[in-house]
PDB file of N, CA, C and O in Angstrom:
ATOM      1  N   UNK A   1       5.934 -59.489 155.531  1.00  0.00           N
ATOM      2  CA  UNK A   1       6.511 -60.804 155.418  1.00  0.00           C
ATOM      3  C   UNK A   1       5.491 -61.742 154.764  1.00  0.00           C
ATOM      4  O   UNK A   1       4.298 -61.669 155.061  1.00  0.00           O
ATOM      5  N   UNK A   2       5.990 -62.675 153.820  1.00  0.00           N
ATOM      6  CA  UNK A   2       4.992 -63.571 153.365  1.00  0.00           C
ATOM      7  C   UNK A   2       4.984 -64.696 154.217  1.00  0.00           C
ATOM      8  O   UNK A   2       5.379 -65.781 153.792  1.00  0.00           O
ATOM      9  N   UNK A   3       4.444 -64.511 155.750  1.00  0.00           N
ATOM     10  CA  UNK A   3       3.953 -65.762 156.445  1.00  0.00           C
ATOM     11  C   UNK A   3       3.243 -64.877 157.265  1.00  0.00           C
ATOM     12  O   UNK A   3       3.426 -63.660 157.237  1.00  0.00           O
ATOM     13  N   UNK A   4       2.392 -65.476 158.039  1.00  0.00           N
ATOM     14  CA  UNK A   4       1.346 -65.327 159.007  1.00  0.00           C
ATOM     15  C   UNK A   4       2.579 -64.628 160.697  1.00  0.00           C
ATOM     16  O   UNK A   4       3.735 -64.891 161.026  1.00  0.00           O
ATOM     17  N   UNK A   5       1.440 -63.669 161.332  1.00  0.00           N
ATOM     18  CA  UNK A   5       2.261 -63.342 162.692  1.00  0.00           C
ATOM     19  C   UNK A   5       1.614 -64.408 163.346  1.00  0.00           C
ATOM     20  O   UNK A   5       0.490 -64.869 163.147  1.00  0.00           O
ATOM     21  N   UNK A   6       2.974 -64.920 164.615  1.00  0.00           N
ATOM     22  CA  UNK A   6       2.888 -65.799 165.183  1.00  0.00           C
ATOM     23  C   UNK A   6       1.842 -65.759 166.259  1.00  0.00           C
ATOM     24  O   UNK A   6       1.722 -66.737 166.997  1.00  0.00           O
ATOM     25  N   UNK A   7       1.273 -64.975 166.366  1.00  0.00           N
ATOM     26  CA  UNK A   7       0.059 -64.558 167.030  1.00  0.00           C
ATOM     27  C   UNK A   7      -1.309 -64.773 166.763  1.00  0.00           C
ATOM     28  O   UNK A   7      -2.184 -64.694 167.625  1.00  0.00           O
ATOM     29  N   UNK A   8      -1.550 -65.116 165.261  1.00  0.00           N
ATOM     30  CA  UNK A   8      -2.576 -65.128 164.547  1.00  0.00           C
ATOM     31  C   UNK A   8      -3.678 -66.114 165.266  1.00  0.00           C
ATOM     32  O   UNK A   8      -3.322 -66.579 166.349  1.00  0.00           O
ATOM     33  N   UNK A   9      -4.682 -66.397 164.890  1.00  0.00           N
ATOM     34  CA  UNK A   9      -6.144 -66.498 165.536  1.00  0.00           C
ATOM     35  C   UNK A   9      -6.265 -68.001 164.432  1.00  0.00           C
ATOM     36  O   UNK A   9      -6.832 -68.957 164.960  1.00  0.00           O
ATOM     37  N   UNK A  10      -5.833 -68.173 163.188  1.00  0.00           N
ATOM     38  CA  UNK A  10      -6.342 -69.153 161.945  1.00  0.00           C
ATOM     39  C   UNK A  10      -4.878 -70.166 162.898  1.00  0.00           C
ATOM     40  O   UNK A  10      -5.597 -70.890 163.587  1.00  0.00           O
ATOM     41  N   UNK A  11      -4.240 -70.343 163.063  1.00  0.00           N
ATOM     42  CA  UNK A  11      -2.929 -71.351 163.199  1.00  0.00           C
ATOM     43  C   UNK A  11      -2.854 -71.223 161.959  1.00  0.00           C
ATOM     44  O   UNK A  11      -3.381 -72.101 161.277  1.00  0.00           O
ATOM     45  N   UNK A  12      -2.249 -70.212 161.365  1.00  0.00           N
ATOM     46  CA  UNK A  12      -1.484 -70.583 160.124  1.00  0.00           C
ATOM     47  C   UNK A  12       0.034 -70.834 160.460  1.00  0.00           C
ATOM     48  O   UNK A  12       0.561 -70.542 161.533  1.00  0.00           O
ATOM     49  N   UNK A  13       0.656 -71.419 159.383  1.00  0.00           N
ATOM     50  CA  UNK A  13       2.622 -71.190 159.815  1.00  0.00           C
ATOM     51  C   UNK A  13       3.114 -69.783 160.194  1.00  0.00           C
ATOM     52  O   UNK A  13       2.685 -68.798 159.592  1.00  0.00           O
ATOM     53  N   UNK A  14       3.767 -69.711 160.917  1.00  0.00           N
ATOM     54  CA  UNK A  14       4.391 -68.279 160.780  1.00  0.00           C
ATOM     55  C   UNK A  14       5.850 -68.834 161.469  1.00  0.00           C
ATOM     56  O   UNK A  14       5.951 -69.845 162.165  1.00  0.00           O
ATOM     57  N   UNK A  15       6.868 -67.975 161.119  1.00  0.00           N
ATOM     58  CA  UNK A  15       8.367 -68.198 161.735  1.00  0.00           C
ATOM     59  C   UNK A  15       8.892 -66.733 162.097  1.00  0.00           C
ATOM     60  O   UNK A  15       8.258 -65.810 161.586  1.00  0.00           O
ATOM     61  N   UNK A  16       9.873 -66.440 162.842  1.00  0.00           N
ATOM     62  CA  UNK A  16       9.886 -65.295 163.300  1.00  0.00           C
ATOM     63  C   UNK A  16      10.424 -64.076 162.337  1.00  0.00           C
ATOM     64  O   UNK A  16      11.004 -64.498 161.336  1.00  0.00           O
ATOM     65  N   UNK A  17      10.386 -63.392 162.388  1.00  0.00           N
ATOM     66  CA  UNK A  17      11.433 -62.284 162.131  1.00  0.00           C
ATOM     67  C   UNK A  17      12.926 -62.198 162.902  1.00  0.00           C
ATOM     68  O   UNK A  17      13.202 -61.765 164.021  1.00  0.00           O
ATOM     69  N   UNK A  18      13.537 -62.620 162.152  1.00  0.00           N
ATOM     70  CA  UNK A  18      15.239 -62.694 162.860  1.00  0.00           C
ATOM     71  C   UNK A  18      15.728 -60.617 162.555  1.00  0.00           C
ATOM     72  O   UNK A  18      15.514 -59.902 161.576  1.00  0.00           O
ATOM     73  N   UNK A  19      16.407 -60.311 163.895  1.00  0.00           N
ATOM     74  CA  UNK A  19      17.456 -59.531 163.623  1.00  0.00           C
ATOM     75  C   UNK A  19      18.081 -59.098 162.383  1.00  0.00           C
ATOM     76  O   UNK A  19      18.065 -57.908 162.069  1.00  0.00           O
ATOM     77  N   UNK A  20      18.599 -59.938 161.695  1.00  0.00           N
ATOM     78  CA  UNK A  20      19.007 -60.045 160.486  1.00  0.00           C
ATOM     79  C   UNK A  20      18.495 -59.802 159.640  1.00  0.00           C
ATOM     80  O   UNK A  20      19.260 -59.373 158.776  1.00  0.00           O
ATOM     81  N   UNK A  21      17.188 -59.845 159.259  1.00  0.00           N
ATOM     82  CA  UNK A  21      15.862 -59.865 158.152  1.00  0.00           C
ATOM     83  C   UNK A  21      15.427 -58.382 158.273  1.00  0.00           C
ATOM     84  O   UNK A  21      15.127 -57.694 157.297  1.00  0.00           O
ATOM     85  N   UNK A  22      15.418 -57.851 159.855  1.00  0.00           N
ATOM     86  CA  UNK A  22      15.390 -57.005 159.398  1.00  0.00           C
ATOM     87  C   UNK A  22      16.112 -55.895 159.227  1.00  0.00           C
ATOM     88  O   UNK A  22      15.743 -54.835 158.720  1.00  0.00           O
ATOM     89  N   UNK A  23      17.280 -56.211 159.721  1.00  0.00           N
ATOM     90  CA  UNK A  23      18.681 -55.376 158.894  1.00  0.00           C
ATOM     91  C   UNK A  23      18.669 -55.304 157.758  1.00  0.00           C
ATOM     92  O   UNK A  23      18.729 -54.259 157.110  1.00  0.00           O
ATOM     93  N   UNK A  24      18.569 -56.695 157.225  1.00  0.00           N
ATOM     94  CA  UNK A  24      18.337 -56.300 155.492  1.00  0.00           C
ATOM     95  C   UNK A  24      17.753 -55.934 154.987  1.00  0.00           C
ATOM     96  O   UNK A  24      18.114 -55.640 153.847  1.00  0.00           O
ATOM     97  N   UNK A  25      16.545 -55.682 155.354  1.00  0.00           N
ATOM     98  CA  UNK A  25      15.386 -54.776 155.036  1.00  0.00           C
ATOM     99  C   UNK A  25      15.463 -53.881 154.923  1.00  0.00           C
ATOM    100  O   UNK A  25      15.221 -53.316 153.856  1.00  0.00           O
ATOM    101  N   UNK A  26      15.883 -53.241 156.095  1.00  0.00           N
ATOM    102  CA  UNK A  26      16.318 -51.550 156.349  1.00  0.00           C
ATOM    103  C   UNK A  26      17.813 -51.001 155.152  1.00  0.00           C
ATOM    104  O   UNK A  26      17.813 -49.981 154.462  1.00  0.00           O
ATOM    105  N   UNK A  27      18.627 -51.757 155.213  1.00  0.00           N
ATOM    106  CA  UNK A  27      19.446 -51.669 154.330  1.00  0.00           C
ATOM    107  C   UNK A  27      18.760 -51.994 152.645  1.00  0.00           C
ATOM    108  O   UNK A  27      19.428 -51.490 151.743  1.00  0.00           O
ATOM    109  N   UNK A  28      17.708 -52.656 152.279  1.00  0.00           N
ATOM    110  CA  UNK A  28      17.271 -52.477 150.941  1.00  0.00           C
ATOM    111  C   UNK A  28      16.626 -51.578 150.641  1.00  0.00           C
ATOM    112  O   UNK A  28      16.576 -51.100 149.507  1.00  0.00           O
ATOM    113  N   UNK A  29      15.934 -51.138 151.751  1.00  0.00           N
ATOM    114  CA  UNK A  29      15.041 -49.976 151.916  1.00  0.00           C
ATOM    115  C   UNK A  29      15.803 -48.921 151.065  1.00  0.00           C
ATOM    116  O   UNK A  29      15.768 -48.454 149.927  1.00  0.00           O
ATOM    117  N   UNK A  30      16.630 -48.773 152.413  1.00  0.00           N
ATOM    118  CA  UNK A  30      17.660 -47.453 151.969  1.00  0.00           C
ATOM    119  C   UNK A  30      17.834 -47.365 151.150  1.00  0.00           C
ATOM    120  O   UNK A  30      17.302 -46.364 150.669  1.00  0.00           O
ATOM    121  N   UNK A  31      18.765 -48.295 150.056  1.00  0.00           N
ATOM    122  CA  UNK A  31      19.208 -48.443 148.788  1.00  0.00           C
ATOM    123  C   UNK A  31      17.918 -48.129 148.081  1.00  0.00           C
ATOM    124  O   UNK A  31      18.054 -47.171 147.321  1.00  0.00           O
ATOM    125  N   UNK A  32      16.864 -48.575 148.096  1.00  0.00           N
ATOM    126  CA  UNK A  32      15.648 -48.209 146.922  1.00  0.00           C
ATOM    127  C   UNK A  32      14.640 -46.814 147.179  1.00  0.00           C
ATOM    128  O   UNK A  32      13.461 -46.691 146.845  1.00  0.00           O
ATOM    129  N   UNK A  33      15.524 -45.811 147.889  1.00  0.00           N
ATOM    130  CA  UNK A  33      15.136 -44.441 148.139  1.00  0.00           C
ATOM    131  C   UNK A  33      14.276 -43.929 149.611  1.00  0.00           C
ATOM    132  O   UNK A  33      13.987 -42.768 149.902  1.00  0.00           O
ATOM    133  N   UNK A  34      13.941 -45.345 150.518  1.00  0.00           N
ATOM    134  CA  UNK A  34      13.301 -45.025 151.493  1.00  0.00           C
ATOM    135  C   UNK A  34      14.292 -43.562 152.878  1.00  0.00           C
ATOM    136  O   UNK A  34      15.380 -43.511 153.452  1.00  0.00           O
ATOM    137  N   UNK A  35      13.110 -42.725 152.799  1.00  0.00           N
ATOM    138  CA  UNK A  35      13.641 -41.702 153.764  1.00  0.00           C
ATOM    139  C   UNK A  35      12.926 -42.076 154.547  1.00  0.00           C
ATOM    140  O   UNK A  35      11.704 -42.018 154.418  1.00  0.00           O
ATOM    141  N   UNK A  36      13.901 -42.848 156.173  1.00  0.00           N
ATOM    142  CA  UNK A  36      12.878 -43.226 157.461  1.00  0.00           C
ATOM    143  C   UNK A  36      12.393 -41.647 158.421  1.00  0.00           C
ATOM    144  O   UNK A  36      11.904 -41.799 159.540  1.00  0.00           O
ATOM    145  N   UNK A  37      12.602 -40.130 157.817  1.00  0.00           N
ATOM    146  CA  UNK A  37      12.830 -39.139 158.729  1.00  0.00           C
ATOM    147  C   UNK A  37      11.666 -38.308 158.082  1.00  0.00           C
ATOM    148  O   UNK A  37      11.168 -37.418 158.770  1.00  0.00           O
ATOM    149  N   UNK A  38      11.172 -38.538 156.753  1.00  0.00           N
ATOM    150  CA  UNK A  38      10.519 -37.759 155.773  1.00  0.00           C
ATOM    151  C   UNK A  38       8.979 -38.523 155.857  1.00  0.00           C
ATOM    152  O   UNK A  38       8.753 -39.733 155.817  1.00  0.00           O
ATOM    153  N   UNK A  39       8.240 -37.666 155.955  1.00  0.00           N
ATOM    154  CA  UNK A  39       6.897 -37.932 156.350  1.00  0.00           C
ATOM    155  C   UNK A  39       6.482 -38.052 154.626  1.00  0.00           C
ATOM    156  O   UNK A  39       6.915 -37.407 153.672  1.00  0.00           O
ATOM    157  N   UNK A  40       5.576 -39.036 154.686  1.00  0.00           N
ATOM    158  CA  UNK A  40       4.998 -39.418 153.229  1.00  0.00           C
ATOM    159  C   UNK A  40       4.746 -40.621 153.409  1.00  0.00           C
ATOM    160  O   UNK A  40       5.017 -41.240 154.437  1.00  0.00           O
ATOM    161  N   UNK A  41       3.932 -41.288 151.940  1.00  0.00           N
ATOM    162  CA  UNK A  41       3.407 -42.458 151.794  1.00  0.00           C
ATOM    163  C   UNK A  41       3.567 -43.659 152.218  1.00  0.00           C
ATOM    164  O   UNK A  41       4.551 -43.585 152.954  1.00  0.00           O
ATOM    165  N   UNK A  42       3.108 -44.995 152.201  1.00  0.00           N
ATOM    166  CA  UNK A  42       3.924 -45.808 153.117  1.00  0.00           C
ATOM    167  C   UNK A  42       4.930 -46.141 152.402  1.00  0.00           C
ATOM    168  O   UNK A  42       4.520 -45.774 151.301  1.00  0.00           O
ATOM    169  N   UNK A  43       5.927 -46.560 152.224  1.00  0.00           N
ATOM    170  CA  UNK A  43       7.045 -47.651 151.285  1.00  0.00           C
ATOM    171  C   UNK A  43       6.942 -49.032 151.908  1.00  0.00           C
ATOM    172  O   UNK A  43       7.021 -49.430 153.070  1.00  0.00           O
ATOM    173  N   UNK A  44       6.739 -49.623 150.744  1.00  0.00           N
ATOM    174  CA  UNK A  44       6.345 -50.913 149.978  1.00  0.00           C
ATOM    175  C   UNK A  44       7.892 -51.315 150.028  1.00  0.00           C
ATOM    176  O   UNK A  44       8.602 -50.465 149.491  1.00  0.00           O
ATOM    177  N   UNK A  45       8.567 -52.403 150.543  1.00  0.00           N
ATOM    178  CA  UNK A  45       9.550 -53.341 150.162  1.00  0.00           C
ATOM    179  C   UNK A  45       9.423 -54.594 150.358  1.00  0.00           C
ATOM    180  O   UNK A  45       9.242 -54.924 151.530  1.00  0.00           O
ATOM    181  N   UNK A  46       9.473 -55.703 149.294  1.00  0.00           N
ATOM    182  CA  UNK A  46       8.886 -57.031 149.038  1.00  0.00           C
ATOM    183  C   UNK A  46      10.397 -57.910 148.994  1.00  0.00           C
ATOM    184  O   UNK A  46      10.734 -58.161 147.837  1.00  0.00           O
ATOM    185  N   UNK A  47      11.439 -58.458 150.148  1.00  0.00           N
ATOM    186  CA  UNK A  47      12.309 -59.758 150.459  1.00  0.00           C
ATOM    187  C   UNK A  47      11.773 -60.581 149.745  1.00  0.00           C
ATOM    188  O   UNK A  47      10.593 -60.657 149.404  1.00  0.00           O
ATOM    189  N   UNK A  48      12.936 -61.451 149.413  1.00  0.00           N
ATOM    190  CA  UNK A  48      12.919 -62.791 148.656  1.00  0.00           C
ATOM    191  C   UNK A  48      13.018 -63.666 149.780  1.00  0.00           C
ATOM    192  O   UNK A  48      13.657 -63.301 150.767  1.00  0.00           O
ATOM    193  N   UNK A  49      12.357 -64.979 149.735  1.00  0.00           N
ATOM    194  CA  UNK A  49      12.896 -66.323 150.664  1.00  0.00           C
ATOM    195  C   UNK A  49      14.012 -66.441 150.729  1.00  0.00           C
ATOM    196  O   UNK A  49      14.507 -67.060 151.671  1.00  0.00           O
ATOM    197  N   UNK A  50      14.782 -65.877 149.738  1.00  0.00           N
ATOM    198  CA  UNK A  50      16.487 -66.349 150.026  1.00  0.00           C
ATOM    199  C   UNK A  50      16.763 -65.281 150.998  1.00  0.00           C
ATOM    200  O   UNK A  50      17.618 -65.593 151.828  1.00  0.00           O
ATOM    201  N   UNK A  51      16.364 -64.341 151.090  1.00  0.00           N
ATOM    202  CA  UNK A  51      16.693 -63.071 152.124  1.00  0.00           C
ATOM    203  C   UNK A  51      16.829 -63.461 153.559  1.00  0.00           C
ATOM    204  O   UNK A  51      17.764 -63.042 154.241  1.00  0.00           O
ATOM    205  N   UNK A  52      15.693 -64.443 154.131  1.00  0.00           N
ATOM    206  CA  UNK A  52      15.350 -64.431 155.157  1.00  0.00           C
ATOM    207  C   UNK A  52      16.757 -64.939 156.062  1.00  0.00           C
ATOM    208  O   UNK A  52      17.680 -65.600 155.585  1.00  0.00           O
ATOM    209  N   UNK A  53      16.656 -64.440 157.510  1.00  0.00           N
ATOM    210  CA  UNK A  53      17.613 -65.052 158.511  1.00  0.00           C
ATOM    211  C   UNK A  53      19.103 -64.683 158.038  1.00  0.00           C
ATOM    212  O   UNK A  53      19.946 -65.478 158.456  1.00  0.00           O
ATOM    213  N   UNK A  54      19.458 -63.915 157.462  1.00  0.00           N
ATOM    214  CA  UNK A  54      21.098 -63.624 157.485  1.00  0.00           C
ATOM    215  C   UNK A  54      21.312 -62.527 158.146  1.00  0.00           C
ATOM    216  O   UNK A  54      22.461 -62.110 158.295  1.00  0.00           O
TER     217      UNK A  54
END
């Protein structure tokens, strides 16, 4: 996510991860070849700000 975990040590901003965000995630994933069952490299998927919270 491009914000800080709400946990962080600096007080930077951070806002949560909604349910939703990461449904869509998992669902873009999928679509851009991620196998969650297949052992290998990490996969890289980069959300837009418009993504967030639906």
């Amino acid at each position: 996510m491009p914000f800080a975990h709400p946990g962080n040590w600096l007080g930077l901003p951070s806002q949560p991860v909604l349910p939703g965000t990461v449904a869509l995630g998992v669902r873009q994933a999928l679509a851009a070849g991620w196998l969650p069952f297949r052992r290998g490299p990490a996969f890289e998927l980069l959300l837009h700000d418009s993504s967030y919270g639906r």
